[in-house]
C-alpha positions in Angstrom: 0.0 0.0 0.0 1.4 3.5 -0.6 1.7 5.6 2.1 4.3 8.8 3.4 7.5 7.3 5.4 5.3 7.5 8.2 2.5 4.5 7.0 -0.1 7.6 6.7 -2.4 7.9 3.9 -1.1 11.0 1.9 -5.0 10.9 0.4 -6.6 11.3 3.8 -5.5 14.8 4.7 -6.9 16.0 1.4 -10.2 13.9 1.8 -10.2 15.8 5.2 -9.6 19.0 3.6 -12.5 18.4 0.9 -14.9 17.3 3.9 -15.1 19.6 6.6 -17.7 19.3 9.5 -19.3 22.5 8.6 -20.0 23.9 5.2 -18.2 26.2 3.3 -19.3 29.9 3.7 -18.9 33.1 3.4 -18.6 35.3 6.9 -19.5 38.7 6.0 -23.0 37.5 4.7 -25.4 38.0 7.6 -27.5 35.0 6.4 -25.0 32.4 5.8 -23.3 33.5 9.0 -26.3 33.1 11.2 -27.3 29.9 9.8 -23.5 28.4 10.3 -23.7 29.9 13.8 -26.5 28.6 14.7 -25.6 24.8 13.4 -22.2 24.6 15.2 -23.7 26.5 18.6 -26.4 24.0 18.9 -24.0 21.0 17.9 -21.3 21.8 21.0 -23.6 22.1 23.4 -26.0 19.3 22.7 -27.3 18.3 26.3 -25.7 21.3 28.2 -28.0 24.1 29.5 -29.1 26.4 27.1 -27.2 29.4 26.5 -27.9 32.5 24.4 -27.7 31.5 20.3 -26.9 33.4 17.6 -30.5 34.1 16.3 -31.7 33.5 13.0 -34.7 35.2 13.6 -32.9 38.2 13.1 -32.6 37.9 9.6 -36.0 36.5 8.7 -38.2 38.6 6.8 -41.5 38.2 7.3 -42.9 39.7 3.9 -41.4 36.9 2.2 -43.3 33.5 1.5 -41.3 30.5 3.3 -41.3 28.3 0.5 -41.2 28.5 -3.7 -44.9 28.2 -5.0 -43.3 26.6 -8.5 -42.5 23.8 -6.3 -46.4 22.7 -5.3 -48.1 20.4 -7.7 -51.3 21.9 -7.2 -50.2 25.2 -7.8 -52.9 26.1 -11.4 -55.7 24.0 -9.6 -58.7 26.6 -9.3 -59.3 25.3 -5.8 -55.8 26.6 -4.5 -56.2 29.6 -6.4 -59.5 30.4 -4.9 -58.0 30.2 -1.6 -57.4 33.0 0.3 -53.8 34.7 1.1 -53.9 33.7 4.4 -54.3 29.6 4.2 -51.6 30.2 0.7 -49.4 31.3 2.8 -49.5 28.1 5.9 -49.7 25.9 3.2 -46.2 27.2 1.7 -44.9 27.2 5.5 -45.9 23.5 5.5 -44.3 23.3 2.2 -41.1 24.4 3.7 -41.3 22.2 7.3 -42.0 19.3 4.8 -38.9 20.1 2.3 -36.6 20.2 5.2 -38.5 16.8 6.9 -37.9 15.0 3.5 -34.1 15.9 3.4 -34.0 14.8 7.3 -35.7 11.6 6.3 -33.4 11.0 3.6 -30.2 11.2 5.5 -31.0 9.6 8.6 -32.9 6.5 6.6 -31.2 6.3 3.3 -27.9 8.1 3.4 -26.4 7.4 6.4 -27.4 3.4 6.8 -26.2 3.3 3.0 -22.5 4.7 4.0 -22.5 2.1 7.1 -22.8 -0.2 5.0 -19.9 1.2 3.0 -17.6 1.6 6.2 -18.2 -2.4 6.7 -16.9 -3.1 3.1 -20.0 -4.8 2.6 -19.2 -4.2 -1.4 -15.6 -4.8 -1.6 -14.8 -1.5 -2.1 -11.5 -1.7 -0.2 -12.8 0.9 2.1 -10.1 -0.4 4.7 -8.3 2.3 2.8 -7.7 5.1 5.5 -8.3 7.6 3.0 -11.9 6.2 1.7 -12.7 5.4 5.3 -12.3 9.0 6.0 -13.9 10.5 3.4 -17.0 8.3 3.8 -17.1 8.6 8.0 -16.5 12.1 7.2 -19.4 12.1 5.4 -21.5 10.4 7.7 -20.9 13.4 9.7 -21.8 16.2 7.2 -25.3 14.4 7.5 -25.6 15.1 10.8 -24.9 18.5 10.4 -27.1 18.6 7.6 -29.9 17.1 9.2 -29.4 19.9 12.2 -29.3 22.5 10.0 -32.9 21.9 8.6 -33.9 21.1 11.8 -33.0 24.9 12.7 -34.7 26.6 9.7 -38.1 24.7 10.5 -37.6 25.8 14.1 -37.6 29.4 13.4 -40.3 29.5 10.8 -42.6 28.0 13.2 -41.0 31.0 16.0 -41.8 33.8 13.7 -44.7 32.5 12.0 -45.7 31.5 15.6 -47.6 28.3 13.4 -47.0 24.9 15.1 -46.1 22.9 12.2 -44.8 19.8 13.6 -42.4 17.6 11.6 -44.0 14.7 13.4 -47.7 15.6 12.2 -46.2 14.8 8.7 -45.4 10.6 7.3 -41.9 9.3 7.0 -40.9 10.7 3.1 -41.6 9.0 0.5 -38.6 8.6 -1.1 -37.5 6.8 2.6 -40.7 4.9 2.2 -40.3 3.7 -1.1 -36.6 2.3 0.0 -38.0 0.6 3.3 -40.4 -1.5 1.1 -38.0 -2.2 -0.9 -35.9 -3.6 1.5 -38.8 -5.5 2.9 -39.7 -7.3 -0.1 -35.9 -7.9 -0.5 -35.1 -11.9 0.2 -31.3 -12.0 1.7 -29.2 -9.6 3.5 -27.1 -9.1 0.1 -30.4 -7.7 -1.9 -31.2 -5.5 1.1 -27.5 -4.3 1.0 -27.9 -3.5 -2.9 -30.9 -1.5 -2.5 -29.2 0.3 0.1 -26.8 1.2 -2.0 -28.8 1.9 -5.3 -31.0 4.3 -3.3 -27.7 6.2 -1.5 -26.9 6.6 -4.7 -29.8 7.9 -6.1 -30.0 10.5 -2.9 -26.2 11.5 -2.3 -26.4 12.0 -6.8 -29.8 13.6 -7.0 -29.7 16.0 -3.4 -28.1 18.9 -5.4 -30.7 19.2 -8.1 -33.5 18.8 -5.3 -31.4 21.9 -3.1 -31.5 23.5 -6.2 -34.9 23.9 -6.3 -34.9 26.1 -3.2 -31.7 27.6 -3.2 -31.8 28.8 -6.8 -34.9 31.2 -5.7 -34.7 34.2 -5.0 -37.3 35.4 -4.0 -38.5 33.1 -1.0 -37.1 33.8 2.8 -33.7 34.1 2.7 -32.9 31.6 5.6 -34.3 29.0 3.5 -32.7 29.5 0.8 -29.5 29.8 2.4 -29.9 26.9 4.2 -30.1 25.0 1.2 -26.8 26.6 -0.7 -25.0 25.7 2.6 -26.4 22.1 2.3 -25.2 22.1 -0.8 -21.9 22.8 -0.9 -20.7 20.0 1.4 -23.1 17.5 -1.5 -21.3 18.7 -4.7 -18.2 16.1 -3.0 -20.4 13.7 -1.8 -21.8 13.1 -5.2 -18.4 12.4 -5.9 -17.7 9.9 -3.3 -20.5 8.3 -4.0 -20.1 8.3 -7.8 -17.1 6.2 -7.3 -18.0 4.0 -4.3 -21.1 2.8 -7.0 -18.3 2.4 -9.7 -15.8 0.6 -7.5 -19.0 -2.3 -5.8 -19.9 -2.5 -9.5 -16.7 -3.9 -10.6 -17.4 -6.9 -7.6 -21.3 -7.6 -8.7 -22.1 -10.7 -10.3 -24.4 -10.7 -13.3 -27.5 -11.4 -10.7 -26.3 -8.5 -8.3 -26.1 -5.9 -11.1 -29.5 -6.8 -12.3 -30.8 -6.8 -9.3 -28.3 -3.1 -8.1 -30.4 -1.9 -11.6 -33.4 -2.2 -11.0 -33.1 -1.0 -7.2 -31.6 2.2 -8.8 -34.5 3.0 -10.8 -36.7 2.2 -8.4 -34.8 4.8 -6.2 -34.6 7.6 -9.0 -38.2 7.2 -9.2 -38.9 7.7 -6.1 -36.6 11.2 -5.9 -38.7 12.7 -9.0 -41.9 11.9 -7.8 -43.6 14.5 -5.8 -45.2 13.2 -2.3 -48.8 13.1 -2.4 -49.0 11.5 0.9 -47.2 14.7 2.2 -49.5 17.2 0.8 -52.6 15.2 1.5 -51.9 15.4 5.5 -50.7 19.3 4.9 -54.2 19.9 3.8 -55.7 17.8 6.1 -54.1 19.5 9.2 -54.8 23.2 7.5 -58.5 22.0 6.6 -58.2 22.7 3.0 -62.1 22.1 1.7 -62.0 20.3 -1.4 -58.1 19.4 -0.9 -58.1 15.8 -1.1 -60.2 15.7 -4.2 -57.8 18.6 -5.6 -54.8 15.9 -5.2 -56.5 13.7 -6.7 -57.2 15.7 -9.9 -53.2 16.7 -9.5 -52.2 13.0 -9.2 -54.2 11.9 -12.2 -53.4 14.3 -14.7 -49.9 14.5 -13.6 -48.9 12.4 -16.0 -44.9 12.4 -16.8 -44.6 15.3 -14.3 -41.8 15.5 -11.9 -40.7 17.4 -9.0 -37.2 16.9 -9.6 -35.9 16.7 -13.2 -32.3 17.0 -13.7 -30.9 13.5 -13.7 -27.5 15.0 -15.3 -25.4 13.1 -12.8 -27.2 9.7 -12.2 -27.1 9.7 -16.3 -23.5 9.8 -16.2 -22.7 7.3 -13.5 -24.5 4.7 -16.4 -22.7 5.8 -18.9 -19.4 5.1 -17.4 -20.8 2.1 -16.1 -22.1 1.3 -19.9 -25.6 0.8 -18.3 -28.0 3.8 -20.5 -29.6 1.0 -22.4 -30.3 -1.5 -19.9 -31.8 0.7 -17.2 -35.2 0.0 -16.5 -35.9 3.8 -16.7 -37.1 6.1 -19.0 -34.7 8.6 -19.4 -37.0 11.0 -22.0 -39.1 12.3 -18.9 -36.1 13.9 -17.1 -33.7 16.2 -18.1 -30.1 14.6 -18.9 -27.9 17.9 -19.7 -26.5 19.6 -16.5 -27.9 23.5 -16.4 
């Protein structure tokens, strides 16, 4: 094995370098300063008594909507038109609580069981590699933090708004509830461990196109949508890692495994596109929405090829280098396959 005269990995320290705890960020932008202040205050102290934070709720605005109205599937039916400003508004603070619930699910149910997996070389990767090991616990980490950081922008929407808005009023997401019955109709611990991996794929691929959606938008509060560039700065390298973990288990499937890895992949990407109807039926449920479960319906028939999440750049290129375009059971014509 190479290594400095020492026996250290000369990879890990740049690995370590590439995966810091907290995000990169800019310190004279109020926003992305309280937001990173907030996450590593709240980290360090954990179970200690509570001390004064630095307060995001000092750079909330309250004129601006919580959540981008693009992003709700229901958003040209007459019923939510006719609603009034008011009930538009708590529906688009739900949309927001939800967003952040769906990324929390994903890392703490997909992501992070996917990388154990990963760290116990369940896939031959050779992650007994220091530097891999790193850059994967690392990882494992950054999801943490992640998770944390959502956790604080739902916290102080629900503050200012002064709405309730409970992530536990909402189901698991369905992205982690399409993996978990996947994995319970899978037969032996090595298809669990393949659709593990297929759908940690799919999410640590896919995550920066779904950020994008908030962070690209301007217009919404600009908490959220810092929150989400933050997020996504530590994913741009963990769509790499995971990029090449999926390369380096492929080279170890067996004809069976990669049929089988294949069609847990697609399974995943549909999941990630689809928009979550279970979500928004319990939204307007909770907000009594007259006429809202019959508007979802109409939504969820007519939908049709629509997708919440369309750029599939990256999970395209992963099967091309992995010569796999043609035998994907996916359809790659409803998606976008050309990075913006």
């Amino acid at each position: 094995m190479n290594g400095t005269p020492d026996g250290t990995d000369p990879g890990a320290s740049t690995v370590a370098q590439r995966l810091r705890s907290l995000p990169e960020h800019d310190p004279h932008d109020a926003v992305e300063n309280a937001v990173l202040s907030r996450l590593a205050g709240n980290w360090h102290r954990r179970a200690t008594v509570k001390r004064e934070e630095p307060d995001l709720d000092d750079v909330f605005e309250l004129d601006r909507p919580d959540f981008p109205e693009a992003l709700l599937p229901f958003r040209e039916h007459p019923t939510y038109l006719a609603l009034d400003d008011g009930t538009k508004a708590r529906i688009l603070a739900w949309g927001w609580v939800s967003f952040n619930k769906n990324i929390m699910d994903i890392e703490q149910h997909v992501v992070n069981p996917g990388f154990a997996l990963v760290t116990q070389d369940v896939f031959d990767t050779g992650v007994d590699g220091e530097s891999t090991a790193l850059a994967v616990t690392q990882a494992m980490v950054d999801e943490q933090y992640h998770t944390l950081m959502h956790l604080n922008a739902s916290a102080v929407t629900r503050r200012k708004r002064g709405w309730r808005m409970p992530e536990t009023a909402l189901p698991l997401a369905y992205k982690a509830r399409r993996q978990a019955q996947r994995l319970a109709a899978a037969a032996t611990d090595d298809e669990r461990a393949l659709v593990s991996l297929a759908f940690t794929t799919v999410a640590e691929i896919s995550v920066n196109a779904h950020l994008d959606l908030v962070a690209e938008n301007h217009d919404i509060q600009p908490v959220n949508r810092m929150t989400a560039v933050l997020h996504n700065r530590d994913e741009y390298c963990h769509a790499s890692i995971a990029d090449t973990l999926a390369q380096e288990a492929w080279k170890h499937f067996s004809p069976g495994q990669r049929g089988y890895f294949l069609a847990a992949l697609a399974d995943g990407m549909e999941a990630f596109a689809a928009h979550d109807f279970t979500t928004w039926a319990r939204i307007l449920e909770l907000l009594g929405v007259e006429g809202g479960q019959e508007m979802l319906r109409d939504i969820a028939g007519a939908s049709g090829g629509k997708r919440l999440l369309q750029d599939f750049s990256g999970l395209r290129r992963l099967c091309r280098e992995l010569d796999v375009l043609d035998s994907l059971p996916f359809d790659w014509s409803t998606v976008s396959t050309e990075a913006p």
